[in-house]
C-alpha positions in Angstrom: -137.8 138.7 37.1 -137.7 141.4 34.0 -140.4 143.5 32.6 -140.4 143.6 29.1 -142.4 142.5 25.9 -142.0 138.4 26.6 -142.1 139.4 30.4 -145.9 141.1 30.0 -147.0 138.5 27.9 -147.0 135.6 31.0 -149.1 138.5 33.0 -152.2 136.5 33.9 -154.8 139.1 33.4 -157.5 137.3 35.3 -155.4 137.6 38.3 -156.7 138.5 42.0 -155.2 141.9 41.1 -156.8 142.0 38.2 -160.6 141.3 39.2 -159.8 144.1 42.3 -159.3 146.5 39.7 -161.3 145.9 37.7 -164.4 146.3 40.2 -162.6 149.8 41.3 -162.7 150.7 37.6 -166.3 149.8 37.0 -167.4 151.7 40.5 -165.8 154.7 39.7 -167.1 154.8 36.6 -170.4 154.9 37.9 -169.5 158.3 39.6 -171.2 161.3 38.8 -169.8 164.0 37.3 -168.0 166.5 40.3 -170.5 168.8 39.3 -173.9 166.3 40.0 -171.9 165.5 43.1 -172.3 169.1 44.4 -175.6 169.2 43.2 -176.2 165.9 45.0 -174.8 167.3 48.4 -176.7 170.9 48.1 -179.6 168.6 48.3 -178.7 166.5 51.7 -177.5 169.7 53.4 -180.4 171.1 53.1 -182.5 168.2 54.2 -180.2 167.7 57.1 -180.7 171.2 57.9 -184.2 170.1 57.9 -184.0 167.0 60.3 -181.4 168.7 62.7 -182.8 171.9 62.3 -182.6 173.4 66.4 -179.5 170.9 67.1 -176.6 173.0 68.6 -173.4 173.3 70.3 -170.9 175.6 72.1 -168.9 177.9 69.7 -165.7 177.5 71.4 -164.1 180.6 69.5 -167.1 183.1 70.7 -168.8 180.8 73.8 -171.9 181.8 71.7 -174.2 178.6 71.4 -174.6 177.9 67.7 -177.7 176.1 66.1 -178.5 174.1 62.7 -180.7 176.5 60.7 -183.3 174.8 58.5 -182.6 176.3 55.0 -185.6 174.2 54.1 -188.1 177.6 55.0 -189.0 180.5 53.4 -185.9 182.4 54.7 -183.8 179.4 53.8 -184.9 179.2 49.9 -185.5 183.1 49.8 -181.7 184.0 51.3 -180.4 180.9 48.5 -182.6 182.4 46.0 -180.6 186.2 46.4 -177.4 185.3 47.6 -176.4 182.4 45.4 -174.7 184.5 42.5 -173.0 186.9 45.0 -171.4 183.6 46.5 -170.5 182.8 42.9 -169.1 186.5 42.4 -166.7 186.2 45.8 -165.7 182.3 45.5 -161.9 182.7 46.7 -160.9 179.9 44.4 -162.6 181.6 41.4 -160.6 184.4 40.8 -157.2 183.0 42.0 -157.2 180.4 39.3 -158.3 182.9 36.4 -155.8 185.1 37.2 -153.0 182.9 37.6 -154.0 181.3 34.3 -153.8 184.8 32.2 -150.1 184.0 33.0 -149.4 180.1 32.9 -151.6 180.4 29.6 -149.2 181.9 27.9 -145.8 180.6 29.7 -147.6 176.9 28.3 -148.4 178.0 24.8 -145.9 179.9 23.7 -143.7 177.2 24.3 -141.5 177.7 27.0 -143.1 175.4 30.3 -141.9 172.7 27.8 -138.6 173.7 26.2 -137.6 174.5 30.4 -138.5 170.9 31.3 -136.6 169.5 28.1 -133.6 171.8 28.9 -133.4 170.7 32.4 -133.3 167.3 31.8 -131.4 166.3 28.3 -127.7 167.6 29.6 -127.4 166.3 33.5 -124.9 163.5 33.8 -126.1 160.2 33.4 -125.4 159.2 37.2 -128.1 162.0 37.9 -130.5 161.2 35.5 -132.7 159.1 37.1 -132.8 161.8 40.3 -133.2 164.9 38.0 -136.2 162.9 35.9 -137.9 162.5 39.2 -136.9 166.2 40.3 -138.3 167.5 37.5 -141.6 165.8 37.4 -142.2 166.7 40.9 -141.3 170.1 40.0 -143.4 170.2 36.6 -146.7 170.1 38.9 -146.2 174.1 38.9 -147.2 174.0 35.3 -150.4 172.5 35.7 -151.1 169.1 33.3 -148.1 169.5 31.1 -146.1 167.6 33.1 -148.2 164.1 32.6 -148.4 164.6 29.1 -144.4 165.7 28.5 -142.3 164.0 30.8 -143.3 160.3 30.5 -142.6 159.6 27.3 -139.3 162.3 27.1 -137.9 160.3 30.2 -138.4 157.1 28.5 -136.5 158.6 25.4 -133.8 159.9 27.6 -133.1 156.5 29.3 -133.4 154.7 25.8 -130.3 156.9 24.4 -128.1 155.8 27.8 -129.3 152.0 26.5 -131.6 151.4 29.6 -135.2 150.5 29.5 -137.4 153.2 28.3 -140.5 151.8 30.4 -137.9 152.5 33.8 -137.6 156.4 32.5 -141.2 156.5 31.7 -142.2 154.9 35.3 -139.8 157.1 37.6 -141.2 160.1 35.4 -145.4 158.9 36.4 -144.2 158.3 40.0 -142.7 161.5 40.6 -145.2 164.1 38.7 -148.0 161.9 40.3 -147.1 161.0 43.3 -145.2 163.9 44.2 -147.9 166.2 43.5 -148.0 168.1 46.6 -145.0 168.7 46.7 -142.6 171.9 45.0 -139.8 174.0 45.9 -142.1 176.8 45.1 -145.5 178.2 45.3 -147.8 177.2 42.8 -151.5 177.1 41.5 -152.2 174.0 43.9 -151.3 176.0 46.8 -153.5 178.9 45.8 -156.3 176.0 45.2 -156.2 174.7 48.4 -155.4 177.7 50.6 -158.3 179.4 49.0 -160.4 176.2 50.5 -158.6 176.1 53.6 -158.6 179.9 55.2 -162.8 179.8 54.8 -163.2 176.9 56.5 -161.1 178.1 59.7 -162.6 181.0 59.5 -166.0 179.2 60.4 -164.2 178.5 63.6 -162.1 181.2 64.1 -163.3 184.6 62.2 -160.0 186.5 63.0 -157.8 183.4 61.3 -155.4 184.7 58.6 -153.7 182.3 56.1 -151.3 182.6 53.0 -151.1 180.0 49.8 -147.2 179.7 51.4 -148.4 178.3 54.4 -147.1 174.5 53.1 -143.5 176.1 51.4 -141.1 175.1 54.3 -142.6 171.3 54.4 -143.2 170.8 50.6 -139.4 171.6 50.2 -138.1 169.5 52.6 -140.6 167.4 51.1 -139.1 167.2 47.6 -135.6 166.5 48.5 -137.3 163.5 50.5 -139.4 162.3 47.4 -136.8 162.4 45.5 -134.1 160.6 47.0 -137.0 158.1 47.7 -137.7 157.9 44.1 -134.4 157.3 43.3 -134.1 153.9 45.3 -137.4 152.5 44.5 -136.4 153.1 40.6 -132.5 151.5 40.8 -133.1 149.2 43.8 -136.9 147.9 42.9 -138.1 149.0 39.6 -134.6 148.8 37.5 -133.9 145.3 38.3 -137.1 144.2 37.1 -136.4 145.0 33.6 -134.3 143.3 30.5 -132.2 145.3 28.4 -134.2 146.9 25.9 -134.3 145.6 22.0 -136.6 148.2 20.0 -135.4 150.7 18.1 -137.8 153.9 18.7 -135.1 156.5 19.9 -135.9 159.7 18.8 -133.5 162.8 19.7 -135.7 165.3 18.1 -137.9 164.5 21.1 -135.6 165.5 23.5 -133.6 168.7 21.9 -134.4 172.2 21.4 -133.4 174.5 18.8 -131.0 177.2 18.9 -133.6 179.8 18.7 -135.3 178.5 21.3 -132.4 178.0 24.0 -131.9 181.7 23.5 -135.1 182.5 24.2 -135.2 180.1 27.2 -132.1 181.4 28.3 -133.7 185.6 28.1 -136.6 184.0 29.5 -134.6 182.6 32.5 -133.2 185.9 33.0 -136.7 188.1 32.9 -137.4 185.5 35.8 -134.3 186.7 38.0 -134.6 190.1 37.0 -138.1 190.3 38.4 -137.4 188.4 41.8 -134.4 190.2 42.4 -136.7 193.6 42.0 -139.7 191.9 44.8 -136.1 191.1 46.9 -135.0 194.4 46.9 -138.7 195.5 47.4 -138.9 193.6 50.6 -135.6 195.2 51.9 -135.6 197.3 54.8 -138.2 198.0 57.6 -140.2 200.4 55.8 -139.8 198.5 52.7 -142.5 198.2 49.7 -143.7 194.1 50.0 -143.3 194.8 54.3 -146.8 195.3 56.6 -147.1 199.0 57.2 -148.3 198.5 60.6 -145.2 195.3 61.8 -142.9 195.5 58.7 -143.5 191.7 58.5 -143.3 189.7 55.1 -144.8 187.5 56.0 -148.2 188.6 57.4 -151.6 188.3 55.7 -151.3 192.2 55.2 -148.3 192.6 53.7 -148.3 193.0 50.3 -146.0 190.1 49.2 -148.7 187.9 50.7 -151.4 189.5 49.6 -149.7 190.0 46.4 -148.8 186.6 45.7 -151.9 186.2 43.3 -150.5 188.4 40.8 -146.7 187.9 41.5 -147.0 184.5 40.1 -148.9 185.7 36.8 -146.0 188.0 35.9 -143.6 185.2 36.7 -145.4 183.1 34.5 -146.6 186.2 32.1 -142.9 187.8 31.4 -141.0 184.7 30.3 -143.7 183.4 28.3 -144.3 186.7 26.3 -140.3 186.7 25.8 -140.1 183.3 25.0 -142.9 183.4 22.3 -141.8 186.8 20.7 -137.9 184.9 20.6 -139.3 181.9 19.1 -142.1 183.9 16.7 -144.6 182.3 18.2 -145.9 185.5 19.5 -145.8 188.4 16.7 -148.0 191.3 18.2 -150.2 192.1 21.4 -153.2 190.2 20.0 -151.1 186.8 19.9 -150.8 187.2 23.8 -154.6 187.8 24.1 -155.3 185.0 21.8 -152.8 182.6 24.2 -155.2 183.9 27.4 -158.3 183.5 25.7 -157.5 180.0 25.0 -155.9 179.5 28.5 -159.5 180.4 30.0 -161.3 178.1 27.2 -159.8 175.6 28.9 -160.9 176.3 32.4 -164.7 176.1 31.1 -165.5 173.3 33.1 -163.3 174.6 36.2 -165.7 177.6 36.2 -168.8 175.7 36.5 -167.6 173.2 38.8 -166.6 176.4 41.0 -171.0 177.3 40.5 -171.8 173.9 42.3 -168.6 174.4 45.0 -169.5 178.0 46.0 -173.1 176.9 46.2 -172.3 173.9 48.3 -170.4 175.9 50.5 -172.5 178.8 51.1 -175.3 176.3 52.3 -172.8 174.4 54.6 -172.3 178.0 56.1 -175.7 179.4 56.5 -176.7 176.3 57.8 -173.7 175.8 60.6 -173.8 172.3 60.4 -169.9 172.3 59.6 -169.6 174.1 62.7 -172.1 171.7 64.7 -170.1 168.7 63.4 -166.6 169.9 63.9 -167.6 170.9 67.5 -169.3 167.3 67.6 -166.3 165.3 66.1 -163.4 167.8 68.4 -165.3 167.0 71.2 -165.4 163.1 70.4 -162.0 162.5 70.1 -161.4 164.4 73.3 -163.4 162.0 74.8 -161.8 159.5 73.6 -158.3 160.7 74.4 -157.6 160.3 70.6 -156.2 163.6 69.7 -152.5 162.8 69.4 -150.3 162.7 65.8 -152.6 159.3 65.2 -155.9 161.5 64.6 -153.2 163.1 61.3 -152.5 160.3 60.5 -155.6 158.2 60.2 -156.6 161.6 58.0 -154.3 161.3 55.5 -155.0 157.5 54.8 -158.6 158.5 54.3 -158.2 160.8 52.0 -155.2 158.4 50.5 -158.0 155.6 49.8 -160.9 158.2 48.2 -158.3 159.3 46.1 -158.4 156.1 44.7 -162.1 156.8 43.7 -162.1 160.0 43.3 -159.0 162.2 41.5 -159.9 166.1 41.4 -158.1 167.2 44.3 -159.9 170.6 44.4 -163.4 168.8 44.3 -162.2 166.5 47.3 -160.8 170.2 49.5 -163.9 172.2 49.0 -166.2 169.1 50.8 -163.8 168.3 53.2 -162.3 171.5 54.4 -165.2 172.5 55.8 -165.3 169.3 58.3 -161.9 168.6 58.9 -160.2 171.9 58.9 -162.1 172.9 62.0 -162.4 169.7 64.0 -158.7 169.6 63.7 -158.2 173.5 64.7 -160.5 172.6 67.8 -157.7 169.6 68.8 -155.4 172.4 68.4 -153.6 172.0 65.3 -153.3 174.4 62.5 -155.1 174.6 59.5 -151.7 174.4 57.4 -151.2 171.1 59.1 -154.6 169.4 58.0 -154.1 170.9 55.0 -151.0 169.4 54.3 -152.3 166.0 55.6 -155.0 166.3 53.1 -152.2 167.2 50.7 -150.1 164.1 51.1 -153.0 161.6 51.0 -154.3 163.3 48.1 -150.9 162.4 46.3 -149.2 159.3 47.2 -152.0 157.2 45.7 -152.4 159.2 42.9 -149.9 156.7 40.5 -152.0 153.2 41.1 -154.8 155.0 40.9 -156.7 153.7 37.3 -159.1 156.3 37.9 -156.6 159.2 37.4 -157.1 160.8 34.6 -153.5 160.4 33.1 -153.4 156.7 33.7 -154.7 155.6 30.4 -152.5 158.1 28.8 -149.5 156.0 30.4 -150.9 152.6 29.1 -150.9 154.0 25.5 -147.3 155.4 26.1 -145.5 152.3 27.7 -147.3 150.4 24.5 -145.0 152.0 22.3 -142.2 149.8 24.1 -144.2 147.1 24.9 -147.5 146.4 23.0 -148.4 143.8 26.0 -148.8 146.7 29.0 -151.8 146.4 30.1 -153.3 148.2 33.8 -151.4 145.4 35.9 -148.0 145.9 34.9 -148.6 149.9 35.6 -150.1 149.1 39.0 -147.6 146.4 39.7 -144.5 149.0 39.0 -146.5 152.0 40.7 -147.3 150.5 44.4 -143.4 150.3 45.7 -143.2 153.8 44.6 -146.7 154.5 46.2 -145.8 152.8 49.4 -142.4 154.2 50.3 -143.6 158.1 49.1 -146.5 157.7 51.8 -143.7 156.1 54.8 -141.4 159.0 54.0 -143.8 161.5 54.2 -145.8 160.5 56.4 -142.9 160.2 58.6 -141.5 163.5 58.0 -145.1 165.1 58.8 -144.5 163.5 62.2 -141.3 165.0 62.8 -142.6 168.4 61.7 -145.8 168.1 64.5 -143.4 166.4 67.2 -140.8 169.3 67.5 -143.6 171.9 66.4 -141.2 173.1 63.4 -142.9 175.8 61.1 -144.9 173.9 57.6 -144.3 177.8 56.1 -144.8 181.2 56.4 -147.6 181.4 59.3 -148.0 177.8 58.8 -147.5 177.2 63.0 -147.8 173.6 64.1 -150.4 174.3 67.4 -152.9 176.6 67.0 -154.5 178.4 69.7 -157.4 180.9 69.5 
């Protein structure tokens, strides 16, 4: 069976399929906005707080009894009323994003995120094509959105000069910045993001806890070589044969070079990069060295300053190149061009910043009024009982989170509710915060490309019509679930392996966690 403009045309549009998604697409749609979500669960904390107000439980981490606290009092509305913009003013999240984004800002609009994910891709051999496509969308996740809105279309390009179906290039490219979203062979903003949701809501159970945003790095790589040897046989063994040779005539190979003057300047830009890791490197050299713990000479330990550094370390990665870049490529001509790129950079993270007002305050009330901690104690203590505690509880989490991600996309959103419950029922059944985190992390990807509530799923309709004016959500979803199914097996499987031989997810990213 091929997939192509005649091939589209016999899809039957009122299919099964079809009704299915389109009743996901209408319910979703009825979702509030993340932000009247928040709002929406401010409201039945507190009037749990009310109606299990005196309900307590055993703190295992202090043997201190712990009770629901009514914020529906005097005390409750006075301590929301003064405290609510301090909570706002110390929101971990808050300030790791900003930061970071005074650098990506400019790395992204001066220019250089995209000429580095052309450059990576345009010269590989054609036998490694399809594996660096997917390598490089799984990658481009660093760089925040540019990857959904680059790579699609340039793969599809790229496989339409070697005189293969665009829509293949195009569908590898979707799978793999999509689906492999949580993964990376570095530490990025998503890391930061979840970490910053992750160490609070241990420390609920555990006050003394101590996490990094590298806690995941050993997994996620391990990870990414999986994915994309996975990707690679779903797209030649599944996807490819699908397809007819392709007939148009839409190759473009401005859309997939670079200028001179701008591979010089990616090639300066590359070297800035090394220049400044080889410095951290030989600042974390020695046992009395610069990036080591004072106290342990550890690297790794919350108080060294490479961890707690890390913030800051990736803005000038991002921040460096990009200034070089821009000033090679005269995008940037003085100082006030670089302020101009930030400026814009935080523009953009205008509705981030007031999502962040609802999260902190939904947080802050699911604190004062320990019912996080009265529910994780609760739910621990269930599945004691039940003698459910094994690698099943993991992964019966990630397919929960795999099927709201269906519903709802904004991974961040999903963390700051969730965290709170699941990071300290899981740390009570002994496993780490890293692992639930990274559970959370693979359910909140794999379903990410047959998703039609993603955000970027439309855009891909619109691109794949370019090929084939007949695409419609079906042939998307239809393409997307082998690539959906076998990224969620893999990983899933390699989580297991991880937990069953209690092998390290990162730096202080332990398997068993004991307090």
């Amino acid at each position: 069976m091929s997939v192509n403009g005649e091939l589209n045309k016999n899809v039957n549009k009122h299919s099964s399929l079809e009704k299915v998604l389109g009743k996901i697409e209408r319910v979703g749609n009825k979702l509030p906005d993340p932000v009247s979500i928040f709002g929406i669960l401010c409201i039945i904390i507190m009037i749990i707080s009310w109606l299990a107000s005196g309900v307590s439980v055993v703190n295992p981490s202090n043997n201190k009894t712990t009770a629901i606290v009514n914020l529906m009092s005097t005390d409750g509305f006075r301590k929301i009323l003064m405290e609510c913009v301090n909570e706002f003013q110390k929101f971990p999240p808050l300030g790791m994003v900003l930061v970071v984004m005074l650098g990506a800002g400019v790395a992204e609009k001066s220019g250089l995120l995209t000429s580095a994910m052309k450059s990576s891709i345009v010269k590989v051999p054609k036998s490694l094509v399809t594996g660096t496509i997917i390598l490089v969308s799984i990658l481009a996740d660093g760089a925040g959105d540019a990857g959904f809105i680059l790579l699609p279309p340039l793969a599809a390009t790229i496989f339409l000069s070697m005189g293969r179906n665009p829509l293949i290039g195009m569908f590898a490219a979707y799978a793999g910045v999509a689906g492999g979203f949580s993964a990376n062979l570095i530490v990025n903003m998503t890391d930061v993001q979840m970490a910053s949701f992750t160490i609070p809501a241990a420390q609920m159970i555990d006050p003394s806890y101590k996490g990094t945003p590298a806690m995941n790095i050993y997994f996620m790589i391990a990870s990414t070589i999986l994915l994309v040897v996975c990707g690679v046989f779903v797209t030649e063994k599944i996807i490819a044969p699908r397809f007819e040779k392709y007939e148009g005539d839409f190759y473009d190979e401005e859309n997939t070079e670079i200028g001179e003057k701008e591979k010089k300047a990616l090639k300066w830009s590359g070297i800035s990069v090394l220049i400044m890791i080889s410095i951290i490197v030989l600042l974390s050299i020695g046992k009395d060295a610069f990036m080591r713990d004072p106290a342990t000479g550890s690297l790794i330990a919350w108080e060294s300053p490479l961890m707690q550094g890390l913030i800051p370390i990736i803005t000038l990665l991002f921040l460096v190149p990009g200034i070089i870049y821009g000033a090679m490529t005269g995008r940037i001509k003085n100082d006030k061009d670089v302020v101009a790129m930030m400026s814009d950079a935080m523009k953009e993270l205008g509705s981030y910043i007031v999502i962040a007002f609802a999260a902190s305050l939904f947080i802050a009330l699911f604190n004062w009024s320990n019912i996080g901690i009265v529910m994780s104690v609760k739910g621990a203590n269930a599945l004691k009982n039940s003698g459910f505690t094994g690698v099943g509880v993991i992964v019966c989490f990630i397919l929960l989170e795999a099927l709201i991600n269906i519903f709802i996309g904004s991974a961040g959103a999903k963390w700051a509710i969730m965290a709170p419950i699941f990071v300290p029922m899981l740390l009570l059944l002994g496993y780490s915060p890293a692992v639930t985190q990274m559970a959370f992390r693979i359910g909140d990807s794999i379903t990410n490309p047959i998703s039609p509530l993603f955000p970027y799923f439309p855009m891909l309709i619109t691109f794949a019509r370019k090929y084939d004016k007949e695409t419609g959500m079906g042939t998307i979803i239809s393409n997307m679930i082998p690539y959906s199914i076998t990224f969620g097996i893999a990983w899933i499987a390699i989580l297991i392996v991880f937990i069953v031989f209690n092998i390290p997810l990162g730096p202080g990213g332990m398997i068993r966690y004991t307090m």
